[in-house]
C-alpha positions as a Markdown table, in Angstrom:
| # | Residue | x | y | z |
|---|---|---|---|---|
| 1 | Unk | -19.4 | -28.7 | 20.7 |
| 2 | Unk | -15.2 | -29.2 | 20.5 |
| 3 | Unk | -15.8 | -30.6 | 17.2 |
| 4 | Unk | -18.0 | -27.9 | 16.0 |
| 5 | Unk | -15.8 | -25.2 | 16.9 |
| 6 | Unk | -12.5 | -26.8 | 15.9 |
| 7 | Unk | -14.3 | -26.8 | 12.5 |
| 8 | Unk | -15.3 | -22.9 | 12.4 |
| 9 | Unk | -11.7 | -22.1 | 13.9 |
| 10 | Unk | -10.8 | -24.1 | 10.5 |
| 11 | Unk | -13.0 | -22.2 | 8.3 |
| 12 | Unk | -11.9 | -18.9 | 9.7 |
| 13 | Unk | -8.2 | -19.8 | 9.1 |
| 14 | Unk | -8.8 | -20.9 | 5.8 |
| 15 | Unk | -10.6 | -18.0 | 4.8 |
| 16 | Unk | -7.7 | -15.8 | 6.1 |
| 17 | Unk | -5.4 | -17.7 | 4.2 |
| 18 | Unk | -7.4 | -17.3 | 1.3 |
| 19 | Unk | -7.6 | -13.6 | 1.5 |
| 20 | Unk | -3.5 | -13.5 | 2.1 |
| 21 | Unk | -3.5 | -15.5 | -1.0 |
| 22 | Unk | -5.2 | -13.1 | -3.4 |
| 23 | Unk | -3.9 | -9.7 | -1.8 |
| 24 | Unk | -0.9 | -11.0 | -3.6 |
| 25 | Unk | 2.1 | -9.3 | -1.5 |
| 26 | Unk | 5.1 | -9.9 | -3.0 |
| 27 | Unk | 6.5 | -10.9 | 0.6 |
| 28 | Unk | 4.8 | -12.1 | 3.5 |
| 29 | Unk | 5.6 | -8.7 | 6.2 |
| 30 | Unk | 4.7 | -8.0 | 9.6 |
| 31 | Unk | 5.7 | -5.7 | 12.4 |
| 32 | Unk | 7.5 | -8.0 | 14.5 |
| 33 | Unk | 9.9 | -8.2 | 12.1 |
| 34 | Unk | 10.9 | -4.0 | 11.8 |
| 35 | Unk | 13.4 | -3.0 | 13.4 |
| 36 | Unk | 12.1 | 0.6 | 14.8 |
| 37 | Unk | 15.0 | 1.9 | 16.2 |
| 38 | Unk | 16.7 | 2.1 | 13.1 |
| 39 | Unk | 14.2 | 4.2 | 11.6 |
| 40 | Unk | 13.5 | 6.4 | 14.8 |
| 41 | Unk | 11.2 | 9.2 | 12.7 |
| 42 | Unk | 8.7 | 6.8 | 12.3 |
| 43 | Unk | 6.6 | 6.3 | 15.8 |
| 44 | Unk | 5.9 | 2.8 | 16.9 |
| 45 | Unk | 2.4 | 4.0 | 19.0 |
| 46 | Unk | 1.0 | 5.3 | 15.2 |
| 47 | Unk | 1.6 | 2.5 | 13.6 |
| 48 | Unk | 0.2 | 0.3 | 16.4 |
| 49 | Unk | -2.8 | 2.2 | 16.2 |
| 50 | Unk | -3.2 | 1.7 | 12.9 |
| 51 | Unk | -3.0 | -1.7 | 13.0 |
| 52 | Unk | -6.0 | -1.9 | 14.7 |
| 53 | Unk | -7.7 | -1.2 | 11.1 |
| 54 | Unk | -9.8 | 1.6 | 12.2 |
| 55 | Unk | -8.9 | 3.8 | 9.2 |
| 56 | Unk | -10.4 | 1.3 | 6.7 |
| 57 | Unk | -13.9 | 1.4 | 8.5 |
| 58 | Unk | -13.4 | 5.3 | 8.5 |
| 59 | Unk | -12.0 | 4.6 | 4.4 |
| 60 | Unk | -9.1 | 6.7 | 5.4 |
| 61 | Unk | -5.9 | 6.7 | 3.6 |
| 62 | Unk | -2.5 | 6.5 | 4.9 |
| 63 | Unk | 0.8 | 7.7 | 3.0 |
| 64 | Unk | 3.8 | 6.8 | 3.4 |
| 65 | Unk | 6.5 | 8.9 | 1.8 |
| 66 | Unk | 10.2 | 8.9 | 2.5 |
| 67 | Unk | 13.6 | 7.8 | 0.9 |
| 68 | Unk | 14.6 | 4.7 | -0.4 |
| 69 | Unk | 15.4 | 1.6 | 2.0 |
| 70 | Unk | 13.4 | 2.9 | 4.8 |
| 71 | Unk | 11.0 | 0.5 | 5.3 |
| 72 | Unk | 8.0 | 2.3 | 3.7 |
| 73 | Unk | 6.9 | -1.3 | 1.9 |
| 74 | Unk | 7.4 | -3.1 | 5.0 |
| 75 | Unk | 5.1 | -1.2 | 7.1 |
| 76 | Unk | 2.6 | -0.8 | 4.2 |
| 77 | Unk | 2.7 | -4.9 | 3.8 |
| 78 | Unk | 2.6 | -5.1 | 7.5 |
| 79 | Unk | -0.9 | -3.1 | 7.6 |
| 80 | Unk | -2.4 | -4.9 | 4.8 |
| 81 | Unk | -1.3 | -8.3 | 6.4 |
| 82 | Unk | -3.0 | -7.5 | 9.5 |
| 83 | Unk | -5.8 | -6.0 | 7.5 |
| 84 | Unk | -6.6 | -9.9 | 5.4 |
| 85 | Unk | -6.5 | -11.3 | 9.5 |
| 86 | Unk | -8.9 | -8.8 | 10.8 |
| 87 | Unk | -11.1 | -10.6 | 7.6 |
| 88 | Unk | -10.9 | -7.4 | 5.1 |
| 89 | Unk | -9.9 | -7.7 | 1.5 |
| 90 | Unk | -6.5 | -6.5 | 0.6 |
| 91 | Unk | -5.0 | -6.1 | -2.9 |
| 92 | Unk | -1.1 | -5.2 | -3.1 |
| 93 | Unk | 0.1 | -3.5 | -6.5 |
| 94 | Unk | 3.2 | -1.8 | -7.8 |
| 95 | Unk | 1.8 | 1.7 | -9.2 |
| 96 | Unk | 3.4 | 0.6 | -12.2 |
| 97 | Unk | 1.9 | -2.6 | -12.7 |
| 98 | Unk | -1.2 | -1.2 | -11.7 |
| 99 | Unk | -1.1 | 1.0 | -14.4 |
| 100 | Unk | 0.2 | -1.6 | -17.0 |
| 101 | Unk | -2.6 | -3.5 | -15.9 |
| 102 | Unk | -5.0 | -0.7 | -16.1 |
| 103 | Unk | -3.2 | 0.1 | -19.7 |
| 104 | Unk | -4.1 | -3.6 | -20.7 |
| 105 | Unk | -7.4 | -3.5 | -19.6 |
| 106 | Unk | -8.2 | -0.3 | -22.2 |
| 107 | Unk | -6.6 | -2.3 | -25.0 |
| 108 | Unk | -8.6 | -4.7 | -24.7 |
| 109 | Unk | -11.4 | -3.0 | -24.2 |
| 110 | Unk | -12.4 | -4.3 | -20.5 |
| 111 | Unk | -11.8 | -1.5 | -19.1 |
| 112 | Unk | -15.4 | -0.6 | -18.1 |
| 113 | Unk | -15.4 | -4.3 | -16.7 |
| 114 | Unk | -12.8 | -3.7 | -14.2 |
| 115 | Unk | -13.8 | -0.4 | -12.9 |
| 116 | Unk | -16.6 | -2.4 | -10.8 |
| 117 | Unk | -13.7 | -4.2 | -9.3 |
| 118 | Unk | -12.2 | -1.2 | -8.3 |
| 119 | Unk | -14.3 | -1.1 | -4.9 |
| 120 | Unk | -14.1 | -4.7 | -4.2 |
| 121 | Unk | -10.9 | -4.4 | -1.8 |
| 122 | Unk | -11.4 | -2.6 | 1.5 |
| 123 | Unk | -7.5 | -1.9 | 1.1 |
| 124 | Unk | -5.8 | -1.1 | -1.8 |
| 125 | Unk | -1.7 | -0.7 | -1.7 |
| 126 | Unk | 0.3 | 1.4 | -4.0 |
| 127 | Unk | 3.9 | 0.5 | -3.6 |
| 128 | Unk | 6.7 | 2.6 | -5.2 |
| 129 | Unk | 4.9 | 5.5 | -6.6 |
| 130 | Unk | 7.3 | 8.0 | -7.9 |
| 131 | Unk | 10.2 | 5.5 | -9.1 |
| 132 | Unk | 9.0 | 5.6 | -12.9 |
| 133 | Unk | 7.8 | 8.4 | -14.5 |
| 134 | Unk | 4.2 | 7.4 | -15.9 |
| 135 | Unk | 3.0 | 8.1 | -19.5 |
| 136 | Unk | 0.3 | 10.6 | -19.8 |
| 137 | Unk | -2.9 | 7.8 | -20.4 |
| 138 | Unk | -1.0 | 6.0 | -17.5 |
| 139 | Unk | -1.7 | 9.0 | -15.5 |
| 140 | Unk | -4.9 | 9.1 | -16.4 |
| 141 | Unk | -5.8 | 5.6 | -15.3 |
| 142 | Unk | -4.1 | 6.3 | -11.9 |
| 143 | Unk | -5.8 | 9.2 | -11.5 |
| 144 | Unk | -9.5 | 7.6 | -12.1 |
| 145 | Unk | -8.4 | 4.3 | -10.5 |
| 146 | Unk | -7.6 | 6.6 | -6.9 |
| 147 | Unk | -10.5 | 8.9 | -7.9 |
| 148 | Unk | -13.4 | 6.0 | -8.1 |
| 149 | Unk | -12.3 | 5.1 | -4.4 |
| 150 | Unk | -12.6 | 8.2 | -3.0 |
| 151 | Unk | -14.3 | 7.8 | 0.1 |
| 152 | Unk | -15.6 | 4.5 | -0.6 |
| 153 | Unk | -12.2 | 2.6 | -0.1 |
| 154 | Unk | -8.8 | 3.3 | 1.9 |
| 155 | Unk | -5.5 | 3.6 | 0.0 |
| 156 | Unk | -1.7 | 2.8 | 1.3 |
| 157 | Unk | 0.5 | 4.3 | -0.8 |
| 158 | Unk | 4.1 | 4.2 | -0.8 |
| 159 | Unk | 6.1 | 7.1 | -2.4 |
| 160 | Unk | 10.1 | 8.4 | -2.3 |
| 161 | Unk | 8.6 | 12.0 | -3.6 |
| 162 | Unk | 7.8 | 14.7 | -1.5 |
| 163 | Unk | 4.5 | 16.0 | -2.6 |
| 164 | Unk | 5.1 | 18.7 | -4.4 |
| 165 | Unk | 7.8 | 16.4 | -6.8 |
| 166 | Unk | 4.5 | 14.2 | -8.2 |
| 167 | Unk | 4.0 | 16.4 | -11.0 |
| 168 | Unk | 7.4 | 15.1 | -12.2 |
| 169 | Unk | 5.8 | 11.3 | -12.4 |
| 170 | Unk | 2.5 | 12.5 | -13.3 |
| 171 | Unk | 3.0 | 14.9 | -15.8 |
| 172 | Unk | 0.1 | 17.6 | -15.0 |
| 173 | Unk | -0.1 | 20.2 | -12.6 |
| 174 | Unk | -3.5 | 20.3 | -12.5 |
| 175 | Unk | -4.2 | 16.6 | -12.2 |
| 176 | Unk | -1.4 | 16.0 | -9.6 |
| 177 | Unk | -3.0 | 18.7 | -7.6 |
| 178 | Unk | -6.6 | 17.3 | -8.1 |
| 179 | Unk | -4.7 | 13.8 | -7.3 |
| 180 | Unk | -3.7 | 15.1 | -4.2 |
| 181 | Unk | -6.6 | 16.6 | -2.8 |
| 182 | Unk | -8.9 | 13.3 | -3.0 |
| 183 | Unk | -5.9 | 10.9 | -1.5 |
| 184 | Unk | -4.4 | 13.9 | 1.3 |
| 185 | Unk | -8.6 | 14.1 | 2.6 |
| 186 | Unk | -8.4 | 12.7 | 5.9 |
| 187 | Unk | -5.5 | 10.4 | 5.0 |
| 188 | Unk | -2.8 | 9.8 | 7.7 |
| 189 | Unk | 0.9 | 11.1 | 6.4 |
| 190 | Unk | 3.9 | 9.1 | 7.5 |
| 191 | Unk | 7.2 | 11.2 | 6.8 |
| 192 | Unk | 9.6 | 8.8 | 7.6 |
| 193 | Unk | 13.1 | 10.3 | 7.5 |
| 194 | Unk | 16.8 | 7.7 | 8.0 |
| 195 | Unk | 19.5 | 6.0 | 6.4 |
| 196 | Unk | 18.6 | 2.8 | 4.1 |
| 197 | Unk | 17.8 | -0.2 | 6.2 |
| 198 | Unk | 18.8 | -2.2 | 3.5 |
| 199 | Unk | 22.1 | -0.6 | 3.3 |
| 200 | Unk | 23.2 | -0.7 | 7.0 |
| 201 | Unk | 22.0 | -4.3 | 6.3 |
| 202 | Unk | 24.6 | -4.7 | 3.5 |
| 203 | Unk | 27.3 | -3.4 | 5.9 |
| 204 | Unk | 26.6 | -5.2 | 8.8 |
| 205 | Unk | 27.2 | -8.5 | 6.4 |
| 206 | Unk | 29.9 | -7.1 | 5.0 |
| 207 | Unk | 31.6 | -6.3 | 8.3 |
| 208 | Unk | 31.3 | -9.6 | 9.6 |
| 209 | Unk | 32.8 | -11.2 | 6.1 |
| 210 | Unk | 36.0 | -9.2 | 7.3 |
């Protein structure tokens, strides 16, 4: 019996590790690691919550908007590292290589190919929406890449743009508003509001140089 369950305790790691693997975060991230004190907008208890992964069985959303430095890809990578140990399936993109890939994809013709991968993930992460301005096909892909999971798959999606700024990235009004409506349904909005964490970090080192 000790045998036999050191063996599906094996199996279980592995698979985790195997999911971690092919969400493909750029950094490994977890919660223990943010400092929330420095960022005291943001409130530990929601975050906690959500960690629990409740919003992905509800296929919630959760957006994450504020300035640069804050910690919004942090906390999003934190999520959607808990997410792969609670045994979902996580992919972690740049919206711009998302949309580079999506651009390939058309090319090449496989587009029609990868659109039944777009449900595979329970969690999909958009990090650093709003940095580059997207081209007009670009916006297009995002657009049906976010619509096809409507309600059938949770986004995270990072973004230094107030909402009403994402016409500037997107290009049209009337998409951006459409955009907004499927992503904003039921979706839980962090404003998160500070100084760059990465900045006081820089100072702090810089301080102690002196």
């Amino acid at each position: 019996l000790g045998v036999l369950e050191q063996e599906v305790h094996q199996r279980e790691n592995n698979r985790i590790q195997r999911g971690i693997r092919q969400a493909c975060f750029p950094v490994i991230k977890t919660l223990e690691s943010f400092d929330f004190k420095v960022i005291p907008s943001l409130r530990k208890p929601k975050i906690l919550k959500l960690m629990q992964g409740e919003y992905i069985g509800n296929r919630e959303n959760i957006i994450l908007v504020g300035s640069s430095g804050v910690g919004k890809t942090h906390i999003a990578t934190a999520l959607g590292y808990e997410a792969c140990r609670q045994g979902m399936r996580v992919k972690f993109y740049t919206a711009a290589g998302l949309i580079n890939e999506l651009l390939a994809a058309q090319q090449e013709y496989r587009l029609n190919k990868l659109e039944k991968q777009w449900l595979g993930p329970h969690l999909v992460i958009l990090d650093e929406l709003g940095y580059v301005p997207f081209s007009k096909v670009g916006a297009e892909l995002l657009f049906q890449f976010c619509s096809s999971r409507y309600e059938r798959g949770s986004l995270i999606i990072t973004t230094n743009l107030e909402f009403p700024k994402w016409t500037e990235v997107l290009g049209d009004e009337q998409m951006t508003a459409a955009l907004l409506d499927r992503i904003t349904h039921n979706a839980h909005i962090l404003n998160i509001n500070g100084d760059s964490y990465r900045f006081k970090q820089a100072l702090a080192k810089q301080t102690e140089n002196v």
